[in-house]
C-alpha positions as CSV (number, residue, x, y, z in Angstrom):
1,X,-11.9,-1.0,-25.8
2,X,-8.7,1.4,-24.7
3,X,-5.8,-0.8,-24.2
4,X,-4.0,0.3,-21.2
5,X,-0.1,-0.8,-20.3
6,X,0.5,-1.5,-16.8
7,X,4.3,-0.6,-16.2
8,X,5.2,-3.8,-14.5
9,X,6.5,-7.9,-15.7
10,X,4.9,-8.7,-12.4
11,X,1.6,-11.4,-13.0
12,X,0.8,-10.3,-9.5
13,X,0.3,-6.3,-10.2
14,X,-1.3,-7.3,-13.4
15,X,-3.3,-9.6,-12.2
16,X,-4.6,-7.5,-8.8
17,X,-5.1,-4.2,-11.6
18,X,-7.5,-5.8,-13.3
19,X,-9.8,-7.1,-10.5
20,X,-9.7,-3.6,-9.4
21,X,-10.7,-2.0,-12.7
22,X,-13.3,-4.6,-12.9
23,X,-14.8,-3.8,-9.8
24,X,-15.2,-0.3,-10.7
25,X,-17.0,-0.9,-14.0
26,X,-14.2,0.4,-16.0
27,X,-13.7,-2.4,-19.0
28,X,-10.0,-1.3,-20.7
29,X,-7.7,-4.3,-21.8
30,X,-4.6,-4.5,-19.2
31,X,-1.5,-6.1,-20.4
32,X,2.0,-5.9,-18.8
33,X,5.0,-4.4,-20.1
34,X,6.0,-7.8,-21.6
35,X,3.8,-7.3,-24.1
36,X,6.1,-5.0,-25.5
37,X,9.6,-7.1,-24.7
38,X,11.2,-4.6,-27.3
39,X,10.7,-1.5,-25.0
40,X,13.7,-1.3,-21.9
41,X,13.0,-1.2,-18.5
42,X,12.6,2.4,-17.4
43,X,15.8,3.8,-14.5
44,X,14.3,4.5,-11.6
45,X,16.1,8.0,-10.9
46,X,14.1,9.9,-9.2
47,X,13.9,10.9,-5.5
48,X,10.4,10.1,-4.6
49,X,8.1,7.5,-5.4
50,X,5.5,9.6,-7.4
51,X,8.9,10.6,-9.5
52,X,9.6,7.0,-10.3
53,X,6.5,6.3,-10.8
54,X,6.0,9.1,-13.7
55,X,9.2,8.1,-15.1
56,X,7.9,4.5,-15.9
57,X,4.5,5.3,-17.1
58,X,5.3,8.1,-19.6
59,X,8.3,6.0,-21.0
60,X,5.9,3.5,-21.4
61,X,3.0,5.8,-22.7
62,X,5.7,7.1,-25.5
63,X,7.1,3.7,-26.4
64,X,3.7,2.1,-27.0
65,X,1.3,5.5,-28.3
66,X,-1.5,3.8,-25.3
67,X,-2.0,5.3,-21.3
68,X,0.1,3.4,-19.7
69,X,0.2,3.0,-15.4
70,X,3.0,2.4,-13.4
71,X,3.4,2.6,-9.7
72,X,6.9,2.8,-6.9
73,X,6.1,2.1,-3.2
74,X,8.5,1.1,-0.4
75,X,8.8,1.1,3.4
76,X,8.9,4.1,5.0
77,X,10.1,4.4,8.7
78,X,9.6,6.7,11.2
79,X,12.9,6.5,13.1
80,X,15.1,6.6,10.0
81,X,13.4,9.8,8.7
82,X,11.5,7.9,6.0
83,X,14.3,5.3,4.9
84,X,14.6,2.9,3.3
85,X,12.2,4.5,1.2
86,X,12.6,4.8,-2.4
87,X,16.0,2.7,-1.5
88,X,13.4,-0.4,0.2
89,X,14.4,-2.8,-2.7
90,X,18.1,-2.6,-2.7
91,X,18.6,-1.3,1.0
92,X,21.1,-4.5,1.9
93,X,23.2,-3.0,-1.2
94,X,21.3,-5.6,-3.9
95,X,18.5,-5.3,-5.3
96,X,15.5,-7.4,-4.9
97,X,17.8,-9.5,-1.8
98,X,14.6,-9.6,0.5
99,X,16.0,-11.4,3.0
100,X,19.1,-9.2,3.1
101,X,16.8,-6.1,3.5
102,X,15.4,-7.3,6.3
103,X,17.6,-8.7,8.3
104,X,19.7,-5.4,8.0
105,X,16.8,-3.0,9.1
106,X,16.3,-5.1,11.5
107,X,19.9,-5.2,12.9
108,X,19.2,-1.3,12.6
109,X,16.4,-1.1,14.3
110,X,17.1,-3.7,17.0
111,X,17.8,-1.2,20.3
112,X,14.6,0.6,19.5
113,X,11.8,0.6,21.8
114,X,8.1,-0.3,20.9
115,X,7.0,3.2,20.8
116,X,9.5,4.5,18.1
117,X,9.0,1.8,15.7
118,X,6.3,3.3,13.6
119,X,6.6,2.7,10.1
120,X,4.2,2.6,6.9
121,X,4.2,1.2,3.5
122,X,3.8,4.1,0.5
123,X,2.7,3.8,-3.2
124,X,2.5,6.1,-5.7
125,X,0.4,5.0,-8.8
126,X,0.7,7.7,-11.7
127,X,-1.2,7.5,-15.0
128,X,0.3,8.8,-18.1
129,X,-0.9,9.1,-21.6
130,X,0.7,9.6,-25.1
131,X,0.5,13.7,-25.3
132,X,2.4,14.4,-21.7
133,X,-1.1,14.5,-19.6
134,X,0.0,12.8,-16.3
135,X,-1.7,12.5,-13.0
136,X,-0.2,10.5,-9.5
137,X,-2.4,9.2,-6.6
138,X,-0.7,8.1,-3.1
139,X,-2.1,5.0,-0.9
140,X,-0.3,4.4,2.6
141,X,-0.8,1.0,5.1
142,X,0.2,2.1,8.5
143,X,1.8,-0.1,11.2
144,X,4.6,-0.8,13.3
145,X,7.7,-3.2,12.8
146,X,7.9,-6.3,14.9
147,X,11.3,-6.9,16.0
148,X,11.3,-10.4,14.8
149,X,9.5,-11.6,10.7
150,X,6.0,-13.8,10.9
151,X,4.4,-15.1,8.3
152,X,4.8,-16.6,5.1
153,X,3.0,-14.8,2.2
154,X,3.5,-11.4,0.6
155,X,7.3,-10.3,-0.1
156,X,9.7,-7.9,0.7
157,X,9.3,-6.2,3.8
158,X,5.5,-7.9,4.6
159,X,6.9,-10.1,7.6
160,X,7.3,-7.8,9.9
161,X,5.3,-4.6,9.2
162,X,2.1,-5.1,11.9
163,X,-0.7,-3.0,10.6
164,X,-2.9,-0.5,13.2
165,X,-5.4,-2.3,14.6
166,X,-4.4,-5.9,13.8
167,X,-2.5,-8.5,15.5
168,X,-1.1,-9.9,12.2
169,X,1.6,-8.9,9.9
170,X,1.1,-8.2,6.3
171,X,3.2,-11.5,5.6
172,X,0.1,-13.1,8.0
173,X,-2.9,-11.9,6.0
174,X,-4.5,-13.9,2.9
175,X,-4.2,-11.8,-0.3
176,X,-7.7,-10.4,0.0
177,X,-7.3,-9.0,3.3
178,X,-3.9,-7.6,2.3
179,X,-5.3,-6.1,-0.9
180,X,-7.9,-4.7,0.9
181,X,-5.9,-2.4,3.2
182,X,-2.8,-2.3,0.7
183,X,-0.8,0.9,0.4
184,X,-1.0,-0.8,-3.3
185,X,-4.6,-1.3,-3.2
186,X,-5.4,2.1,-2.2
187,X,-3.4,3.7,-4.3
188,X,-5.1,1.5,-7.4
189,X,-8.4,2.2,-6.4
190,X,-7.5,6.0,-6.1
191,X,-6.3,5.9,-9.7
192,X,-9.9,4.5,-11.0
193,X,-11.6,8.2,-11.2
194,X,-8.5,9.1,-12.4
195,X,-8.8,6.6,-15.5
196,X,-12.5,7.0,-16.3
197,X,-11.5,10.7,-16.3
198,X,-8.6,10.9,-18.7
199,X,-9.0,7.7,-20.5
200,X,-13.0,6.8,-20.3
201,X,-15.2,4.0,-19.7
């Protein structure tokens, strides 16, 4: 069985990777980065997500000698040319401040109408293994921002991205419906071929 390290501390991702491997057939061994607590947390320096993404996985894919996944996603809206972006996480100024984030975007975005507040969650997932081979996949959840946050599940930015075609925000969906239309998800399931590819059964 190929052990394959999933560039993350996050139970969540580890846990939602596997489900998605299993469903494909594909029976590698995931663990999370914490399985290595002697390797450092990669920078995030790059400009796009698919940069940050590559960055984590082919530290990790070095440090370790298995393929190792890692993945950088973010809010992306239209009005603001894309912003937050790769910046989604620490867009209040800290990192990982949710609540911060939101409430400033929102204060940003307040004098904008209904038809200009199209917006849409981006992931790129990249595979790396131990000799340099890399590839990167892209999943996207479209919506539009509410002006005020609903809901209680999901994180970060969730509460008030509406998805097309629903009534709901992401923070308003179960975890199965969300993984099921998930920039994340997509971007997960679009890495399977990828694995069984490069890595095998």
């Amino acid at each position: 069985m190929t052990r394959l390290i999933l560039a993350t501390r996050n139970a969540g991702k580890i846990t939602e990777l596997r489900a998605i491997l299993a469903d494909a057939g594909l029976s590698h061994e995931l663990v999370g980065a914490d399985a290595y607590p002697e390797v450092p947390d990669t920078k995030e320096t790059g400009v796009t997500f698919a940069e940050n993404a590559l960055l984590k996985a082919h530290a990790l894919a070095q440090a370790t000698g298995h393929p190792a996944v890692a993945d950088d996603s973010g809010l992306c809206v239209d009005v603001l040319g894309g912003a937050p972006g790769i910046f989604s996480a620490r867009w209040s100024g800290k990192h990982g401040d949710d609540r911060a984030n939101l409430d400033l975007l929102l204060a940003q975005l307040a004098d904008i109408g209904e038809a200009h507040r199209g917006a849409h969650f981006s992931c790129a997932a990249a595979l790396a293994l131990p000799d340099g081979t890399e590839r990167v996949v892209e999943g996207r959840l479209l919506g539009t921002l509410r002006h005020t946050p609903a809901g209680d599940g999901g994180f970060g930015y969730d509460p008030i991205l509406q998805p097309l075609g629903d009534a709901r925000t992401c923070a308003q969906l179960t975890a199965e419906e969300k993984n099921a239309i998930s920039h994340r998800g997509k971007a997960f399931r679009a890495l399977v071929p990828v694995v069984r590819d490069l890595v095998g059964q």
